[in-house]
N, C-alpha and C positions, 0 to 999 in steps of 0.2 A: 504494500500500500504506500503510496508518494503522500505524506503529511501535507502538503501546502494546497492539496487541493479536497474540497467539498466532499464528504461523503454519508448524502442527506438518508439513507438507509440505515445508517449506522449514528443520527442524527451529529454529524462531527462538520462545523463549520469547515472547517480547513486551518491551516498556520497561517498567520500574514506576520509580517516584520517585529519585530521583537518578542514574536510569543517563543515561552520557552516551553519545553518537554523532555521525559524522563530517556535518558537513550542509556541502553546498559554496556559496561563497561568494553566488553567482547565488542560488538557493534561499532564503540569511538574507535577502536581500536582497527576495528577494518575502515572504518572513514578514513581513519590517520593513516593508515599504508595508502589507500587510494590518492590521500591526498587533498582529501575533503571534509574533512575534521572540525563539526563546530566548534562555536566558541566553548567552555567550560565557565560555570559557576563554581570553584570549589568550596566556596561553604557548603555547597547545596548536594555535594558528593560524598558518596560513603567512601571510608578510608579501604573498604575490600575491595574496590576497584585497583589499587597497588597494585594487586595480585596478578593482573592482565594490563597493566599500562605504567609505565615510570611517572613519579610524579615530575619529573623534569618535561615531560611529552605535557604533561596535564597543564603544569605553569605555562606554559607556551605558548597555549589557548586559554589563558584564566582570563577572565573578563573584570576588569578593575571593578577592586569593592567598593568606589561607587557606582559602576554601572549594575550591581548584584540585588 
């Protein structure tokens, strides 16, 4: 399923620009090889994602705590 678009059966608006969503750690982690890796909230992240991603990959994408 592509997030950004409408899926009124499932009554889900779609994403538009700054909505955030829960992506699990495995997932960033193939965006980040492809190359396509959102941003990161890390307060908003559980510390077991370590376990599948460096926190150095994570900082990299942190989105300033004031933008959180």
């Amino acid at each position: 399923m592509i997030l950004s678009r409408p899926r009124p059966e499932y009554n889900f608006p779609g994403l538009k620009p700054g909505d955030r969503w829960c992506l699990c750690a495995t997932r960033w982690r193939e965006a980040l090889e492809a190359g396509v890796a959102p941003p990161v909230v890390l307060a908003a992240s559980h510390s077991g994602a370590l376990r599948f991603v460096s926190l150095d990959a994570l900082q990299r994408y942190a989105l300033d705590s004031e933008d959180s």
